[in-house]
N, C-alpha and C positions, 0 to 999 in steps of 0.2 A: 504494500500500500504506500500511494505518494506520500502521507501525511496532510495534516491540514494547513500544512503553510508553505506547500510546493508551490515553486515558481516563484518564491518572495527572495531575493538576490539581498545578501548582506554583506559590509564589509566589517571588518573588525579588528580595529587597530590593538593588536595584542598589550594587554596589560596584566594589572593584578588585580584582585578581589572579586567585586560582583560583576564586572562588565563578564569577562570568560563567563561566570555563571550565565549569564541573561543573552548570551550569545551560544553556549548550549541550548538552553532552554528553547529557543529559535528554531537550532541546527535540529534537536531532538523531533520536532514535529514538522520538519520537509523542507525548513529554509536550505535554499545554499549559501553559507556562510564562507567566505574566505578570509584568512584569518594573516594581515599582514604582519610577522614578524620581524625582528631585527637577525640581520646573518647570525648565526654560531649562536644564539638565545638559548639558555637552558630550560627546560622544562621548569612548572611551578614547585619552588624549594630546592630546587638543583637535582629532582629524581629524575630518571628515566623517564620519556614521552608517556607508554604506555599507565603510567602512574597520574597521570596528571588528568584525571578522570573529565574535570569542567570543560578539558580541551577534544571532549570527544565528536566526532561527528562532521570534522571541518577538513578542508585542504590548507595547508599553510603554503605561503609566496613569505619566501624570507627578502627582503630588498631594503640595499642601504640609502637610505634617502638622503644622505649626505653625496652622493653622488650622481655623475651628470645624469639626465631624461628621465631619473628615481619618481622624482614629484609627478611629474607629466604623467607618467605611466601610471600613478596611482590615483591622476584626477580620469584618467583614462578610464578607469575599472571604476571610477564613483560616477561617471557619467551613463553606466549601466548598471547599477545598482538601485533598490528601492531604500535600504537603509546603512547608515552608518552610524559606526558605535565605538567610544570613544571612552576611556577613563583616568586620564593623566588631569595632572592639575591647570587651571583656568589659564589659559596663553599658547599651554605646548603645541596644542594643532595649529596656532596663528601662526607660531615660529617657524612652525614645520613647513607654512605653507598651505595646509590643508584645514584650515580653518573652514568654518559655516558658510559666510560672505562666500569664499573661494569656492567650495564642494556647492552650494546651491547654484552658485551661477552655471557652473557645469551640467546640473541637475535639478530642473528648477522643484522636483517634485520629491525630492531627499529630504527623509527623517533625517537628521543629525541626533542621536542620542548622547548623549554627557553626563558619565558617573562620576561624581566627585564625594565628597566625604562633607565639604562644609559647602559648596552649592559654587556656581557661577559667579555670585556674587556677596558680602558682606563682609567686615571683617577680618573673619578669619579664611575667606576663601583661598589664600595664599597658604596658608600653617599646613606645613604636617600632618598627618594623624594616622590613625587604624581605627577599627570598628569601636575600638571599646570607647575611645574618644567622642567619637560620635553619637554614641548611643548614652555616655556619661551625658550630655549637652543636654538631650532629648529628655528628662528625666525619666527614660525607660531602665536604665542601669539601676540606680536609687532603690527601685523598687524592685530589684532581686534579689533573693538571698533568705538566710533566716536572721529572725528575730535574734538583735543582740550580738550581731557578727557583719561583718563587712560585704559592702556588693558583694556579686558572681559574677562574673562573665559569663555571659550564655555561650559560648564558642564564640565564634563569629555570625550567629545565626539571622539576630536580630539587625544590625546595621548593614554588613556587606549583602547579606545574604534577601531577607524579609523587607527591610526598609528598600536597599539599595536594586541587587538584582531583579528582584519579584517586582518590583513599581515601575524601574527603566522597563523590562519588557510588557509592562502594561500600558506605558508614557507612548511607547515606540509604537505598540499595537492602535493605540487612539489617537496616535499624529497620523497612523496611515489609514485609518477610517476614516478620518478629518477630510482627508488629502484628495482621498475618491470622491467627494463633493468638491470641493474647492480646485483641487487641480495643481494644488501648491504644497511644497514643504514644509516643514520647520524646526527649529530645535527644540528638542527636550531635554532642559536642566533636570535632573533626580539625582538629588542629596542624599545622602546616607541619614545626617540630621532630620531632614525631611521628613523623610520614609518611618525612623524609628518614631517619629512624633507622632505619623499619621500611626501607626500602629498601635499607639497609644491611645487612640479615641472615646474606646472604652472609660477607661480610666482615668481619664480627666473628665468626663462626667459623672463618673460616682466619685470622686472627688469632690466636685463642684456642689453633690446631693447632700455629703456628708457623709456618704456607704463605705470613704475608702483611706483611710488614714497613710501619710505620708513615714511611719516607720512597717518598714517594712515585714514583712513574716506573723504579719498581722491582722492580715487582712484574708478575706475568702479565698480568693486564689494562688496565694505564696507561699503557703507551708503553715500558714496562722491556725485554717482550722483544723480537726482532725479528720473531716468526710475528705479533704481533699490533699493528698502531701503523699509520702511513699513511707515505706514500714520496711523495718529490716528483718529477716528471717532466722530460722535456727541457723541455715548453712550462711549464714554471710550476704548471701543475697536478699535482694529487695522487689519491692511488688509496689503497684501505683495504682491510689483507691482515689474518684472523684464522684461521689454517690452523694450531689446535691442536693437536687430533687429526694421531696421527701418519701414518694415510693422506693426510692432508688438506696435510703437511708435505709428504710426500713429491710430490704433486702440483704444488704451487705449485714445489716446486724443478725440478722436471721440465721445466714450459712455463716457467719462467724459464732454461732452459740450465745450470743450475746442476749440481756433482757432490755427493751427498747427501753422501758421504767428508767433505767439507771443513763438513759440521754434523754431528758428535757431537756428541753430550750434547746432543739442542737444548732438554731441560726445563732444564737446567745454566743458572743467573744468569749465571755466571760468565763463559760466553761467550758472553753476548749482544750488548755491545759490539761483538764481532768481527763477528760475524753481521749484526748490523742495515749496518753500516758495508758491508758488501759487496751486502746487497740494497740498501741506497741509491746504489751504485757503479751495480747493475744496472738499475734502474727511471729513473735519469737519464740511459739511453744512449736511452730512445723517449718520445713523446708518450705523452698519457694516452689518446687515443681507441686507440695504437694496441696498449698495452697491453691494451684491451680487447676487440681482438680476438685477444688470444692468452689471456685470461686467465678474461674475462667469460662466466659460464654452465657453469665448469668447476665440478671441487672444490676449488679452492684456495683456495676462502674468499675471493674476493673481490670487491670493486665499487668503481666510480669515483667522487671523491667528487665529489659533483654541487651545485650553486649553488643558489639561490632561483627563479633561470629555468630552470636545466636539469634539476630534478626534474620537473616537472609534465610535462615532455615525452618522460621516458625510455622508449622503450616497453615496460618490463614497467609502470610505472605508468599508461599510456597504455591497456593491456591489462584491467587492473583497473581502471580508474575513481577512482585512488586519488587524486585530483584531481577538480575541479569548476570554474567559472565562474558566479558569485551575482551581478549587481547590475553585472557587467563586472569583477569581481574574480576571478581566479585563488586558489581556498583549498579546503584538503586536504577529502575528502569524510568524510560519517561512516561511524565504525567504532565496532565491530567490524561483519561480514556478519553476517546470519543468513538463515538455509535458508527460514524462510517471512516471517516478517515483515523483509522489506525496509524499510531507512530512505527516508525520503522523503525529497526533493531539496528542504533547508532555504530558508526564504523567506532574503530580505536581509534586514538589519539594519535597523531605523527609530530615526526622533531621538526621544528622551524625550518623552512628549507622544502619540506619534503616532494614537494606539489609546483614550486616555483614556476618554473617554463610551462605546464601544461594548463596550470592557472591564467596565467600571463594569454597564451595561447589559444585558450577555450573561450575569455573573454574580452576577445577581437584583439589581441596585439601582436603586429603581425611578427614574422620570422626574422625582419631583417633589423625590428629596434629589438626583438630578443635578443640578436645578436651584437647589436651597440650595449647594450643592459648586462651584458654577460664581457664585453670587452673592456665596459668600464670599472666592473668588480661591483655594480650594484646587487647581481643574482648572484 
């Protein structure tokens, strides 16, 4: 199957964090993505191609664009494309040459996508940073962790990942809806800042109600109450209970042996303390497997919480295919479904370089600037 985003032509000025993501994300459901390198680039963290999972699905054109016809040839390949996508700090495409101005006038009907961390403009738009920076700004950080103890990082989940990559390919998907009426391009600034705020919508409204106190691990959904957090077992392992709803309560107390009498008030802050303290009493009298079979598949809101090896093999994900095998790697398959156009089963990842001339080639550039582009050491 083509996918649902055959025929959509991307280019992708290779960087770090959520742009690869949101340029898989693309590549996963039909786009062709080309994914411009710098010559000799190592893979993400210095691994092996094959390891660098976000770069799956694309042909790489490695080209030094410090060198002569470099530029031309790349506004070449944006003069047939429908999107560019972009995540260096605010200037580097100007410098490059490849700036908005430049790439629209070549294409008057180009997304320009633009990840950056603190946005196009304010500030700090210039400053350094990484996800956890961004997401500290956003007061999404603040509000992780438990009670009495310092933020978490979420990994990088929340700002490269949920803020940043998941919103550019939604920014990039509704410039190009836009576009099909209109006729015209545009840029889309998505902030990492941005993203982790909008993520936070929730929550700055039960804040605003009074539902949602600013110390954290204390609240509904941070480890505050007992219906919602994770419990640690006899064997070390952990399980993860979110039985809000009050049927959903009522359940989990059921097949834990529990008397419901001994949880009044279970919305009550007040005795959640108590509460948590006795389901930790109870979940470290068994293993986690065997919790799950008292537990798993019920209503009680819950599941075990599972490793890096032992998701791929769970069988409801075994079931769905929510997992794959690329290249002899084990990494999550694309999503979302859809009903006709099925995603296709992503190539591996190739080293910078890999694809150059037949990229170049395939999208109109003929034989004889390949060979000025290859004399001058740009390919």
């Amino acid at each position: 199957m083509p996918g649902a985003l055959a025929g959509l032509r991307v280019i992708e000025m290779v960087g770090l964090g959520p742009a690869p993501l949101c340029a898989m994300l693309l590549a996963d459901h039909g786009a062709e993505v080309i994914r411009i390198d710098r010559p000799g680039a190592a893979g993400a963290l210095g691994l092996p191609p094959q390891y660098d999972v976000a770069a799956r699905g694309r042909r790489s054109l490695a080209i030094d664009l410090r060198k002569p016809g470099a530029v031309d040839a790349v506004l070449d390949l944006v003069a047939r494309a429908d999107v560019l996508i972009e995540g260096f700090r605010p200037g580097v495409m100007e410098r490059l040459g490849l700036g908005p101005d430049v790439c629209l006038a070549r294409q008057p009907r180009l997304v320009y996508g633009r990840m950056t961390g603190w946005g196009q403009s304010g500030p700090l738009a210039h400053a350094a940073g990484h996800d956890i920076n961004y997401i500290a700004l956003s007061g999404a950080l603040q509000a992780i962790g438990r009670a009495g103890e310092a933020p978490v990082p979420p990994l990088n989940y929340v700002g490269d990942y949920g803020g940043g990559a998941m919103l550019l390919a939604f920014g990039v998907l509704a410039a190009l809806y836009e576009a099909q009426r209109s006729g015209r391009g545009q840029v889309v600034d998505a902030a990492m800042t941005d993203g982790a705020a909008l993520l936070s919508a929730m929550f700055y409204g039960l804040k605003a109600a009074g539902a949602w106190r600013n110390e954290r691990g204390t609240n509904l959904l941070d480890s505050g109450a007992h219906f919602y957090d994770t419990y640690r077992c006899a064997d070390g392992k952990y399980v993860a209970v979110g039985a809000i709803e009050p049927q959903f309560h009522a359940e989990l107390l059921a097949r834990l042996g529990l008397d419901a009498a001994e949880f009044k008030r279970p919305l009550d802050p007040a005795q959640w303390p108590q509460h948590k303290a006795r389901l930790a009493a109870v979940f470290a009298t068994r293993t986690r497997d065997e919790w799950c079979t008292v537990l798993e598949g019920s209503d009680a809101c819950f599941a075990p919480v599972l490793d890096w090896d032992e998701a791929p093999r769970h069988p409801h994900n075994v079931a769905r295919g929510t997992f794959v095998e690329i290249g002899g790697v084990v990494q999550p398959a694309p999503a979302p479904r859809f009903s006709r156009s099925e995603a296709p089963t992503p190539a591996a990842p190739v080293a910078a370089g890999h694809d150059s001339e037949a990229v170049l080639r395939d999208w109109g550039i003929d034989a004889q600037r390949i060979g000025a582009l290859r004399d001058a050491g740009a390919i």
